[in-house]
DRENDO-1510 file (C-alpha; in Angstrom, 1 decimal, always signed):
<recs>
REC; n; res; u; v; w
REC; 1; UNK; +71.2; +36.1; -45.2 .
REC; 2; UNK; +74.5; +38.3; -45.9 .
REC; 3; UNK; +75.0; +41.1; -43.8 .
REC; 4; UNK; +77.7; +43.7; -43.9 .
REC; 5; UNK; +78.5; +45.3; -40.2 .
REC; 6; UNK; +76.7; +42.3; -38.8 .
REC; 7; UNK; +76.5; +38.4; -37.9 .
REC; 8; UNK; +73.8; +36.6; -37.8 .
REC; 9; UNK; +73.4; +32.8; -37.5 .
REC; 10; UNK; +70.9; +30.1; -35.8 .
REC; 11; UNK; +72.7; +26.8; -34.1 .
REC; 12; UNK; +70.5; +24.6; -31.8 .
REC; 13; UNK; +67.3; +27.0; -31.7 .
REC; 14; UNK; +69.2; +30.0; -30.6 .
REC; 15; UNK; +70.3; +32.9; -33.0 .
REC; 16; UNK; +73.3; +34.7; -32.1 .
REC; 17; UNK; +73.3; +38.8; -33.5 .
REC; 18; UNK; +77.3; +39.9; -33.6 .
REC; 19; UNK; +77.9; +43.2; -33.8 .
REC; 20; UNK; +80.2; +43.3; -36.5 .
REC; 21; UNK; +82.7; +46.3; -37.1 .
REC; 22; UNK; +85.6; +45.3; -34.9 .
REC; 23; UNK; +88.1; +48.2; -36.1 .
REC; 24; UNK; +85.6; +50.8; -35.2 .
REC; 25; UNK; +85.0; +49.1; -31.6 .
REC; 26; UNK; +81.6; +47.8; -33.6 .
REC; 27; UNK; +80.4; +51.7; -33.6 .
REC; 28; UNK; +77.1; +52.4; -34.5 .
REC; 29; UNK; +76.0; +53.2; -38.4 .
REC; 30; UNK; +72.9; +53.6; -40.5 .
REC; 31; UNK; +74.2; +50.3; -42.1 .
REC; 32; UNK; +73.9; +48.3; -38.8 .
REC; 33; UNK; +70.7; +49.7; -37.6 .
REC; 34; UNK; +69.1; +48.2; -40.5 .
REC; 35; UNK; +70.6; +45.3; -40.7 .
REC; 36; UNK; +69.8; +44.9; -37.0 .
REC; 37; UNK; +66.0; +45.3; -37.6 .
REC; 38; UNK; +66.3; +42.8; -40.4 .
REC; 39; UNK; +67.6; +39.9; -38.2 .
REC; 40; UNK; +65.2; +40.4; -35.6 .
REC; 41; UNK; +62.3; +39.9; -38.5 .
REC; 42; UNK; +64.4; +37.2; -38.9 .
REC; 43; UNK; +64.1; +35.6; -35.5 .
REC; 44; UNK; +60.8; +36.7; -35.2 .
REC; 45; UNK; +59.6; +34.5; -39.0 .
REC; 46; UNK; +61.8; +31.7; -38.1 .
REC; 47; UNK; +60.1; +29.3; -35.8 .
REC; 48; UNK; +62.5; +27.0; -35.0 .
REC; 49; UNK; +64.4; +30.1; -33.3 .
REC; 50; UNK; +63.5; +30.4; -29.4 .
REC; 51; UNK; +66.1; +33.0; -28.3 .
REC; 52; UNK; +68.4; +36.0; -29.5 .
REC; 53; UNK; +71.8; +36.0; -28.0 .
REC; 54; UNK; +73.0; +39.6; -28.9 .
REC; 55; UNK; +77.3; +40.5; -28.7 .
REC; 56; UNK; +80.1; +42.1; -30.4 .
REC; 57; UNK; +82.8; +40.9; -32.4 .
REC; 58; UNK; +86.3; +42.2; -31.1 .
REC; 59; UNK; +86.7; +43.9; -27.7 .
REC; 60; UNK; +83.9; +45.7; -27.4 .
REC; 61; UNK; +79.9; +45.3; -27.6 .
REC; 62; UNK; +79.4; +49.0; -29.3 .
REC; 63; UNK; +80.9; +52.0; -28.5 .
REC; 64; UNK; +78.2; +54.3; -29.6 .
REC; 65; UNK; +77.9; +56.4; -32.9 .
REC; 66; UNK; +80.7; +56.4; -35.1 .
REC; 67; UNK; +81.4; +59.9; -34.7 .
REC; 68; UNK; +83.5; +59.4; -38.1 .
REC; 69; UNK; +82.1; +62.5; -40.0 .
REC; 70; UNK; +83.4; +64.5; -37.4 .
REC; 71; UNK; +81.2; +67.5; -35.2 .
REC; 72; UNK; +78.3; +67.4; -37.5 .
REC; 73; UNK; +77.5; +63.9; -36.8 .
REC; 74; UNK; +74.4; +64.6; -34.5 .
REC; 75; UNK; +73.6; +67.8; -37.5 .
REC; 76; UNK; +70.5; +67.2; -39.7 .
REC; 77; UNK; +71.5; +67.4; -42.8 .
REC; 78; UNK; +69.7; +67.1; -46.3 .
REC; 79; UNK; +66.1; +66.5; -44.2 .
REC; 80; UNK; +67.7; +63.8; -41.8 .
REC; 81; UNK; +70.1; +63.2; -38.9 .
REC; 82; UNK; +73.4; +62.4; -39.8 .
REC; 83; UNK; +75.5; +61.1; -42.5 .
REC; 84; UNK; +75.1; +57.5; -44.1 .
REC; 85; UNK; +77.9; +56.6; -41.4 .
REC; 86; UNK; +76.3; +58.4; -38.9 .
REC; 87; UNK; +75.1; +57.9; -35.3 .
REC; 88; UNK; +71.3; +57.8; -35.3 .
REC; 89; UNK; +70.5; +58.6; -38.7 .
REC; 90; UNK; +66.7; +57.4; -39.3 .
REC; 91; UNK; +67.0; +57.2; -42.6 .
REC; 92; UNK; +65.4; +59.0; -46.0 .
REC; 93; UNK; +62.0; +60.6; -45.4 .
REC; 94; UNK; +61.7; +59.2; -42.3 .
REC; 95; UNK; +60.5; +61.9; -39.5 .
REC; 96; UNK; +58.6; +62.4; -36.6 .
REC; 97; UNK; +56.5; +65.6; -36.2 .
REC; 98; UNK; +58.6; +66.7; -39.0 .
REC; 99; UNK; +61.6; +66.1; -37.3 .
REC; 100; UNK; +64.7; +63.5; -38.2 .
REC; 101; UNK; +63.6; +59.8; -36.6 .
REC; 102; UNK; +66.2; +58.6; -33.7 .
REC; 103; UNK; +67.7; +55.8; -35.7 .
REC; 104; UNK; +68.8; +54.0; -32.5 .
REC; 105; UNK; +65.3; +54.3; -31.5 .
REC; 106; UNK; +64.1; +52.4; -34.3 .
REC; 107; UNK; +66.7; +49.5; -33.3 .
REC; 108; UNK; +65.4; +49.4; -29.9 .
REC; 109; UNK; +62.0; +49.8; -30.7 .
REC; 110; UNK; +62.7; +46.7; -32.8 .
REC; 111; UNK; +64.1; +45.0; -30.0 .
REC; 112; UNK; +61.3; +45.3; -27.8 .
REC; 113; UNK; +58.5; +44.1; -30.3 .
REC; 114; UNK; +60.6; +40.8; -30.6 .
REC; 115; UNK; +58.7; +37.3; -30.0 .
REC; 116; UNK; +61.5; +35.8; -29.1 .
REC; 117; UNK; +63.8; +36.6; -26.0 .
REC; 118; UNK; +66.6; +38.6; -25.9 .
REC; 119; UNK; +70.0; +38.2; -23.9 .
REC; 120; UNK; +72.6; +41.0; -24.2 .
REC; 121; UNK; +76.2; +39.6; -23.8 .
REC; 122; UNK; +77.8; +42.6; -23.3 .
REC; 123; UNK; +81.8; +41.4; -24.0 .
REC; 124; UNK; +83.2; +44.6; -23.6 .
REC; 125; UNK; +82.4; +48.6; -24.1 .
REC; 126; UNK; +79.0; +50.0; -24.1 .
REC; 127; UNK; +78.4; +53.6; -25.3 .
REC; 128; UNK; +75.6; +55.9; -26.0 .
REC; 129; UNK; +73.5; +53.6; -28.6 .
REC; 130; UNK; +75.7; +50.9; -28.0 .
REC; 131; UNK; +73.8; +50.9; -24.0 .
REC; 132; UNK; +70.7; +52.2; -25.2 .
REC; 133; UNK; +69.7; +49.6; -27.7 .
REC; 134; UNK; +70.6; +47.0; -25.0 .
REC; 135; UNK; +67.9; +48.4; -22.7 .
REC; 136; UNK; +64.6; +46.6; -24.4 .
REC; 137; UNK; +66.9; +42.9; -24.0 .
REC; 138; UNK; +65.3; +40.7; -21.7 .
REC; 139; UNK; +68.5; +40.1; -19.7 .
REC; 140; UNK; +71.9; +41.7; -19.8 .
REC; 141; UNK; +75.0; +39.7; -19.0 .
REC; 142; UNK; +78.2; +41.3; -18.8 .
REC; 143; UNK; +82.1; +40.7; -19.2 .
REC; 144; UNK; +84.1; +41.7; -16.2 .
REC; 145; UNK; +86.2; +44.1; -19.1 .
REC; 146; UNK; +82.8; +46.3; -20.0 .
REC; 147; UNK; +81.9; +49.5; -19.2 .
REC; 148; UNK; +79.4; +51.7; -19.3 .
REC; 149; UNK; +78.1; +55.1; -20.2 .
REC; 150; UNK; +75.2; +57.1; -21.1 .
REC; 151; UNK; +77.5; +59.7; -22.5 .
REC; 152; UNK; +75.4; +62.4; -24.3 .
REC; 153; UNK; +74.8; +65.0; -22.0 .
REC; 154; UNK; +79.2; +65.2; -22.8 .
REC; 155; UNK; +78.2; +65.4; -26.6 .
REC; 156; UNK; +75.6; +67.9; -26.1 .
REC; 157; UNK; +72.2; +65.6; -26.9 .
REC; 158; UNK; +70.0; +63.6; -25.2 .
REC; 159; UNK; +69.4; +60.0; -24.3 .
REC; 160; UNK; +67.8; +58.6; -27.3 .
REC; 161; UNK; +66.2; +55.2; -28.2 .
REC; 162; UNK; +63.5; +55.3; -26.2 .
REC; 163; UNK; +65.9; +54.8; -23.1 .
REC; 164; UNK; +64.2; +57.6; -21.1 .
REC; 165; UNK; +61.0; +55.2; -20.6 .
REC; 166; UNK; +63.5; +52.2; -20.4 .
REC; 167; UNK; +66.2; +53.1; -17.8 .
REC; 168; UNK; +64.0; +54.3; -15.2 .
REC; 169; UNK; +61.9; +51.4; -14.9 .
REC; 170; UNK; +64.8; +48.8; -15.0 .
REC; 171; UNK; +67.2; +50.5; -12.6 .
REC; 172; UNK; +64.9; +53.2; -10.9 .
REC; 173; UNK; +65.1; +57.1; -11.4 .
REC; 174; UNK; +67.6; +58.3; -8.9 .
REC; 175; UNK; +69.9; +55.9; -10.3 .
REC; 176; UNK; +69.1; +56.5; -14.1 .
REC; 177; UNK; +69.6; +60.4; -13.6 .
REC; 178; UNK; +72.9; +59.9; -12.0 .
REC; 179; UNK; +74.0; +58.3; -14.9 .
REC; 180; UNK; +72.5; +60.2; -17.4 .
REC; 181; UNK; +73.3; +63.7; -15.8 .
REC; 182; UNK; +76.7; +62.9; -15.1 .
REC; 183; UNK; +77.5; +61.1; -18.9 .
REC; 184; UNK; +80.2; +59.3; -16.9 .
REC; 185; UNK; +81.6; +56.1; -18.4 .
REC; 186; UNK; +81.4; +53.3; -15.6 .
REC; 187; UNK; +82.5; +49.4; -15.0 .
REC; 188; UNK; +80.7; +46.5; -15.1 .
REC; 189; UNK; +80.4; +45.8; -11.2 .
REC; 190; UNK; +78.9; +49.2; -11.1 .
REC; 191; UNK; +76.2; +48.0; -13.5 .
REC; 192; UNK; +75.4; +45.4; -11.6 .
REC; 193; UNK; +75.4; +47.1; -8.2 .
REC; 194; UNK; +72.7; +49.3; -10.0 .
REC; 195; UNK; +70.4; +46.3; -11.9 .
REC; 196; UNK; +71.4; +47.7; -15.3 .
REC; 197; UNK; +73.2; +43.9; -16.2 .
REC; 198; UNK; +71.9; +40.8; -14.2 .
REC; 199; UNK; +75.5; +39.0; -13.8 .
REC; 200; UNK; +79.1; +39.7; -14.6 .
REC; 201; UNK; +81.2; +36.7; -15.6 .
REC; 202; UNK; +84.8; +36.6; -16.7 .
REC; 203; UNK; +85.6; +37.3; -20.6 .
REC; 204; UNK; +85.4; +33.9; -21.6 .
REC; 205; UNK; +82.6; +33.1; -19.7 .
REC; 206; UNK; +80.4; +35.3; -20.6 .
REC; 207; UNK; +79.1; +33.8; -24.3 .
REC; 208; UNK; +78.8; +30.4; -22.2 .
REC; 209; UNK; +76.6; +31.7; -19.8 .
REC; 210; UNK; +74.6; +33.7; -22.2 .
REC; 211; UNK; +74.0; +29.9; -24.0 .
REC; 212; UNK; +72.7; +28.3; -21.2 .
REC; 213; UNK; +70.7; +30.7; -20.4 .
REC; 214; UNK; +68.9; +30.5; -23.7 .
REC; 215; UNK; +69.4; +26.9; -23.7 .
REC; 216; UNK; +67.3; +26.7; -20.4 .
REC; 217; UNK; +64.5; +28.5; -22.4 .
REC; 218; UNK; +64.7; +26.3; -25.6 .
REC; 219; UNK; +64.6; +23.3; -24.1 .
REC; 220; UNK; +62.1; +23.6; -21.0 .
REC; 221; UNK; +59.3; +26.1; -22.3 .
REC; 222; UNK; +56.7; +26.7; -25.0 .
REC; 223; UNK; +57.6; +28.8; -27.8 .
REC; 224; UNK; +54.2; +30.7; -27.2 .
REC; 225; UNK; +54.2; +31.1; -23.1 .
REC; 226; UNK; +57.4; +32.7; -23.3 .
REC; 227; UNK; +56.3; +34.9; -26.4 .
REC; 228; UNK; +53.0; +35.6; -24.4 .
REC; 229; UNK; +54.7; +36.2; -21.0 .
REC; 230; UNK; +57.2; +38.6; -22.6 .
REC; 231; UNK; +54.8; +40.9; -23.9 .
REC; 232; UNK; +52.4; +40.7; -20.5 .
REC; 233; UNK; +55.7; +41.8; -18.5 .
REC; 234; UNK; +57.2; +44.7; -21.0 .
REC; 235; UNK; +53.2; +46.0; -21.2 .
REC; 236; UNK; +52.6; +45.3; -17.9 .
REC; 237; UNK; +55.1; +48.3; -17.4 .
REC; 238; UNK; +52.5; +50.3; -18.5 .
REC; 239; UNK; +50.1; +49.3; -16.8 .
REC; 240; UNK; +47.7; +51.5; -15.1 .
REC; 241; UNK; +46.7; +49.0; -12.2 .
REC; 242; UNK; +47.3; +45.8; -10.8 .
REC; 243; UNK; +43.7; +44.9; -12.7 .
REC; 244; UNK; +44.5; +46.2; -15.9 .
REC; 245; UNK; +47.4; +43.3; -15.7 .
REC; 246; UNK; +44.7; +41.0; -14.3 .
REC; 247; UNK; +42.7; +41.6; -17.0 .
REC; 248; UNK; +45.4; +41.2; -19.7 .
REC; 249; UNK; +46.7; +37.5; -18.1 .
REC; 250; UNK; +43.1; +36.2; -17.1 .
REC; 251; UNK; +42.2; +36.7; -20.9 .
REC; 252; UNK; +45.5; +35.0; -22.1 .
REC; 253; UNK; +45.0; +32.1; -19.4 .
REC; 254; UNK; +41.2; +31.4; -20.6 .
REC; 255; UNK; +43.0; +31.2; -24.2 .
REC; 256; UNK; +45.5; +28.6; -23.4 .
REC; 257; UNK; +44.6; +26.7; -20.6 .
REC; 258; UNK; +42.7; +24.4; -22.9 .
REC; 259; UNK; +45.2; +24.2; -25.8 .
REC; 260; UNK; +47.7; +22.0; -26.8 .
REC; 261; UNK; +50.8; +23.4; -25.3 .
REC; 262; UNK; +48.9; +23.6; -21.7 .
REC; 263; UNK; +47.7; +20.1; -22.2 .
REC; 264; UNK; +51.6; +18.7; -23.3 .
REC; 265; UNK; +53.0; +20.6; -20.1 .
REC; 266; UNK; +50.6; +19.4; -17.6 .
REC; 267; UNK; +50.8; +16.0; -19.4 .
REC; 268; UNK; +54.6; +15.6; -19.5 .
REC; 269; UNK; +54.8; +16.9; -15.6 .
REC; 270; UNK; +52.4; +13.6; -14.5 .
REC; 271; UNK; +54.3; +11.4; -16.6 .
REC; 272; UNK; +58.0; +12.6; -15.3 .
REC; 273; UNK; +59.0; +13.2; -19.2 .
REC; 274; UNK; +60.2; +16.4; -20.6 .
REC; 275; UNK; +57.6; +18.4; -22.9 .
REC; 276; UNK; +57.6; +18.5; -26.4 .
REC; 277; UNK; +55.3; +21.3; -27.2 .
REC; 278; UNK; +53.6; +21.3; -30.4 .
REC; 279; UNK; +52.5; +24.7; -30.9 .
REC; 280; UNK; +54.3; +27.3; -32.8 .
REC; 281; UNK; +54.7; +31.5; -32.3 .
REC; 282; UNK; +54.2; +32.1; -36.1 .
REC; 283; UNK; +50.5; +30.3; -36.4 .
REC; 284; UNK; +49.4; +29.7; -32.5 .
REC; 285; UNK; +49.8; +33.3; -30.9 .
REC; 286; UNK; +46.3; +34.2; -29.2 .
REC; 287; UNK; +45.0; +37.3; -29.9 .
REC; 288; UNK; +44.9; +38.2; -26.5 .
REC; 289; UNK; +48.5; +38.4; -26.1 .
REC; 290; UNK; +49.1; +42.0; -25.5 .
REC; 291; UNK; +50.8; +44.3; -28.5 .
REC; 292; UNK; +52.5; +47.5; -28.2 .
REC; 293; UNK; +50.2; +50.4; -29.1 .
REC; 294; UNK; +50.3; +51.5; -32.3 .
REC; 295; UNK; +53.3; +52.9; -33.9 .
REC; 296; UNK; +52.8; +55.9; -35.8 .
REC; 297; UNK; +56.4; +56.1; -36.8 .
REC; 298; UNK; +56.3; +52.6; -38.5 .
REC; 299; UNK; +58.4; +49.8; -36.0 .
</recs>
């Protein structure tokens, strides 16, 4: 699959998404947020894929919305947000309430749905959308040169892809206001200090770690557990009560304690071998693995 303002490639069961505009610091355009949903439907079809390893080409990860057509990029204009160039354009006819669709929303939106999952390796600046669509990643890794910054009460909007239900629960409310309120750009021990990254590794590290990380995924787990954990955690968010979540993992252990993936594990555990799980995301899923309610707006 060609892409334009983006990479996208599978090696050894792990797809690697490059942020792909390095003279524009890989700055965030109506181009790349569709190109970025298409490679996660990618990930998603492909079963031989078992994690997404997300970066940017250059020196940075994304430094927001390219803010290239100047003070009307945030503007509506002919019926939706931005230019073709613009920050969070949601494309043509595409509205919510009657208002322009957050087009970084979309992206992270996206993101979250995924089957597969995610690992942000966040090589250098991360701004406005460039943060925001990291937030629904499973894990963020960082490079000692990144920063920070939920910039856009300095550009006179509002934190957008969905990052007002995602920051809070990942780094806590006090801390997710601070940063939000004050729209100041920060480093990447900061981001630790605060949970928003799990690790910080030097530069050339970081893609490394991010690999073995996956790696550890591919080659000890099954293909559906993982998918079916990852949606019981991200719902689980949600939930109203520690038996609501009961509920939701009772159901999905009554559906595959008995099948073949449960049977392999437990097998290859008694005879000191390594697993080879047979069942696949794409035809195996149970349908008790939780979904995200439905989306009016189409992701």
């Amino acid at each position: 699959m060609a892409f334009s303002e983006i990479e996208y490639g599978v090696t050894d069961r792990i797809a690697t998404v490059t942020l792909k505009r390095p003279e524009r610091l890989n700055a965030f355009t109506f181009t790349m947020r569709g190109e970025l949903i298409e490679a996660f439907d990618l990930a998603d079809a492909d079963d031989d894929v078992r994690a997404v390893v997300v970066t940017g080409a250059g020196r940075a990860f994304c430094a927001g919305a390219d803010l290239g057509g100047g003070g009307g990029t945030f503007g509506h204009r002919g019926g939706h947000r931005g230019g073709h160039r613009g920050g969070h354009p949601g494309g043509e006819g595409e509205t919510v309430d009657g208002a322009p669709r957050d087009g970084g929303g979309t992206v992270a939106l996206r993101i979250a749905r995924s089957l597969k999952p995610v690992i942000g390796a966040i090589n250098g600046p991360a701004v406005g959308v460039g943060v925001t669509m990291t937030l629904p990643m499973d894990v963020r890794l960082a490079s000692e040169t990144a920063k920070f910054g939920f910039v856009f009460a300095r550009r006179g909007i509002v934190a957008e892809a969905a990052s007002s239900w995602f920051l809070p629960r990942i780094v806590g409310i006090a801390q997710a206001m601070e940063w939000a309120t004050t729209g100041r750009v920060f480093p990447a021990s900061e981001a630790l200090e605060g949970r928003l990254v799990s690790r910080v590794h030097p530069p050339e590290e970081l893609l490394p770690a991010a690999y073995a990380l996956a790696r550890e995924i591919a080659d000890n787990t099954s293909a559906v557990s993982v998918a079916a954990i990852r949606r019981l955690m991200w719902s689980g968010l949600s939930a109203s009560s520690p038996w609501e979540a009961h509920a939701a993992d009772s159901r999905l252990m009554a559906e595959l304690g008995g099948a073949p993936d449960s049977i392999e594990g437990v097998t290859a555990f008694l005879e000191k071998r390594p697993a080879d799980f047979p069942m696949k995301v794409g035809k195996d899923l149970p349908p008790g693995v939780p979904s995200w309610p439905d989306d009016p707006y189409g992701v």
